[in-house]
C-alpha positions as a Python dict, from the first residue, in 0.01 Angstrom:
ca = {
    (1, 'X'): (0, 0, 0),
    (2, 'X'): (133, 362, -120),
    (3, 'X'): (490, 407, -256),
    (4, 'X'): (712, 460, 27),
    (5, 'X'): (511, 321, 296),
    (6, 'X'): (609, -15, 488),
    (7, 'X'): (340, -229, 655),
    (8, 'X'): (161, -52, 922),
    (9, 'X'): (152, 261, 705),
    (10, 'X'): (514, 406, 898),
    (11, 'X'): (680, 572, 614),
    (12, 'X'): (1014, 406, 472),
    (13, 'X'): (1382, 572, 577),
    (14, 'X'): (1424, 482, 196),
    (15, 'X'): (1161, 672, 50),
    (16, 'X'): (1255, 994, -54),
    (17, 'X'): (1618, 867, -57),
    (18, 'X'): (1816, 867, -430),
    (19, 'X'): (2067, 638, -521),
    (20, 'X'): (2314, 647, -773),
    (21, 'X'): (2455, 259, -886),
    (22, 'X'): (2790, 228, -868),
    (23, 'X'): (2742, 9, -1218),
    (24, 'X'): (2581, 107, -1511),
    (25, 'X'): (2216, -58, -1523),
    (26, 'X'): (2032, -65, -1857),
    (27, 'X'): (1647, -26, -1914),
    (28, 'X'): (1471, -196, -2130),
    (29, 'X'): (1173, -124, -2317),
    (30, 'X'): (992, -457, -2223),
    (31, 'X'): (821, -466, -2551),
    (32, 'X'): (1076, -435, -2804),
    (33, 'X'): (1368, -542, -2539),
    (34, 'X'): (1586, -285, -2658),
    (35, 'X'): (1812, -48, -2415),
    (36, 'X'): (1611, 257, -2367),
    (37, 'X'): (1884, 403, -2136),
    (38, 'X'): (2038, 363, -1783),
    (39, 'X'): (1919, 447, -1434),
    (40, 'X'): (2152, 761, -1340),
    (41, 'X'): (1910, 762, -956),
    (42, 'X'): (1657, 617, -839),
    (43, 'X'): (1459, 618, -494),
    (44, 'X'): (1067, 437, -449),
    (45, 'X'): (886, 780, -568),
    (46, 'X'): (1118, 824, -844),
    (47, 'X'): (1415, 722, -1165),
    (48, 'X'): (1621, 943, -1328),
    (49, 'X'): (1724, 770, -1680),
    (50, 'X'): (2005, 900, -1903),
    (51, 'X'): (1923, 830, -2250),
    (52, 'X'): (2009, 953, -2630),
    (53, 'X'): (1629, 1023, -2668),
    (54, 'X'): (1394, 1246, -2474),
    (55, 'X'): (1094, 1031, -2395),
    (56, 'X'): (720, 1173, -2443),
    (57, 'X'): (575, 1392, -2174),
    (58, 'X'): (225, 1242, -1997),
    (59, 'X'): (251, 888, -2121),
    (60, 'X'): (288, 610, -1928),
    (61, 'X'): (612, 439, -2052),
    (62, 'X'): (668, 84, -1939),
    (63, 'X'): (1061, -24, -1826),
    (64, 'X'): (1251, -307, -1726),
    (65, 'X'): (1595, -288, -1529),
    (66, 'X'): (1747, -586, -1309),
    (67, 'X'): (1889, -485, -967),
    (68, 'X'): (2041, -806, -908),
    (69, 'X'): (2117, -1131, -1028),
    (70, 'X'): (1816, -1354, -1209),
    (71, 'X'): (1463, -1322, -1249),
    (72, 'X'): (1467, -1224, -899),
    (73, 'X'): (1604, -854, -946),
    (74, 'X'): (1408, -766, -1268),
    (75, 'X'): (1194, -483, -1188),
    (76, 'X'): (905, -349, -1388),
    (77, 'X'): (746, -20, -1363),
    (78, 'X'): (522, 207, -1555),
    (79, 'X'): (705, 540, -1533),
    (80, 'X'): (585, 918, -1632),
    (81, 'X'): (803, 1198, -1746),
    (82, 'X'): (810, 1486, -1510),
    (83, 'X'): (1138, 1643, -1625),
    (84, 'X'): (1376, 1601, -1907),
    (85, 'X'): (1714, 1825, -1952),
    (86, 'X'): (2002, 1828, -2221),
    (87, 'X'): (2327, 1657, -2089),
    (88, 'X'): (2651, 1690, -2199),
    (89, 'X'): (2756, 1496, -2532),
    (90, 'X'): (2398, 1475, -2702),
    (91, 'X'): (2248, 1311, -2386),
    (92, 'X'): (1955, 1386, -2201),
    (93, 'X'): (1854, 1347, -1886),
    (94, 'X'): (1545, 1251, -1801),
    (95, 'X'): (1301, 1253, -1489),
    (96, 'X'): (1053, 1020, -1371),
    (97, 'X'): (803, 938, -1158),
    (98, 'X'): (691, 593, -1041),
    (99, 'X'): (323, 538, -1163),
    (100, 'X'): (252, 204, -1143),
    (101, 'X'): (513, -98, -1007),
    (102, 'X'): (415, -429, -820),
    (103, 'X'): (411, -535, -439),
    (104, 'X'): (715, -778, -509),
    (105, 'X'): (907, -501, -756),
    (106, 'X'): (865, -228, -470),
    (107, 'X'): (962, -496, -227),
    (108, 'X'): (1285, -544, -469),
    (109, 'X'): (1313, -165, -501),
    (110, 'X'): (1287, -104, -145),
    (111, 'X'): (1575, -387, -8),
    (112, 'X'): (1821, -292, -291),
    (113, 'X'): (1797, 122, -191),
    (114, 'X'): (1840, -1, 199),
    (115, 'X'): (2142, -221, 69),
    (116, 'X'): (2319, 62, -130),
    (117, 'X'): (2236, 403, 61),
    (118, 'X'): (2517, 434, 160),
    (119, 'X'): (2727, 387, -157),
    (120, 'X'): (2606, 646, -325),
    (121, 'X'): (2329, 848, -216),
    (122, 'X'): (2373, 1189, -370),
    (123, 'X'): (2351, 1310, -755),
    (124, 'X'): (2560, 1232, -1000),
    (125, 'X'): (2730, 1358, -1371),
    (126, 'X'): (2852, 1050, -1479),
    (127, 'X'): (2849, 1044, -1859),
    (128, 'X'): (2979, 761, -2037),
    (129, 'X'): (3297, 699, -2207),
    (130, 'X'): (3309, 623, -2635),
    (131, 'X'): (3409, 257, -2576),
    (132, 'X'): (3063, 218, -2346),
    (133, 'X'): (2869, -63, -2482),
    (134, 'X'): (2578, 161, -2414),
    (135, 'X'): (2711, 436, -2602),
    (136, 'X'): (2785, 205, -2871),
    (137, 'X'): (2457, 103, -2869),
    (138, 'X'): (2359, 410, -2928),
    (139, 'X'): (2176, 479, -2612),
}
């Protein structure tokens, strides 16, 4: 089934729709299990990450973030770089596409945009704060 499509092939209202969390949500390298960042957007084509780092352009980089509680909200997608932009204090801002990401992830993906579009739904310049745990961590 293609990314953004529900069954029957009728496109998804969620689709080409970005959310920002209201909540800071880590991703994790699933290799090394280190924070790589946090999701600034995301929507079922697409995940903007904030990071320290720019990450490598035409790779395939494999992440991990949890959009609930348990194993149940742990998503895993392969990702590709498609933009990346200096933010302010030594950020970056980086943009994604989804490559590769399971039925049940996109399923996860899909239920948690419907449930929070209309929190958030437009771009944000959140940066984080020097007591961050993130920030700490040097992400």
């Amino acid at each position: 089934m293609p990314l953004g499509a529900i069954d029957g092939g009728i496109p998804s209202p969620a689709a080409d729709l970005r959310v920002t969390p209201q909540q800071r949500i880590p991703v994790i390298d699933p290799r090394t299990l280190q924070p790589v960042g946090w999701l600034e957007n995301i929507s079922l084509k697409g995940v903007m990450i904030l990071s320290r780092e720019s990450f490598v352009y035409r790779r395939l980089h494999d992440v991990r973030f949890a959009l609930g509680q348990g194993a149940e909200g742990i998503v895993d997608a392969g990702i590709e770089l498609i933009w990346a932009k200096a933010a302010a204090d030594s950020y970056v801002a980086n943009g994604f596409a989804i490559r590769r990401i399971a039925p049940v992830a996109l399923t996860r993906l899909r239920f948690w945009i419907d449930q929070h579009r209309h929190e958030r739904s437009h771009r944000s310049n959140r940066l984080p704060c020097a007591n961050d745990p993130l920030g700490v961590a040097g992400i």
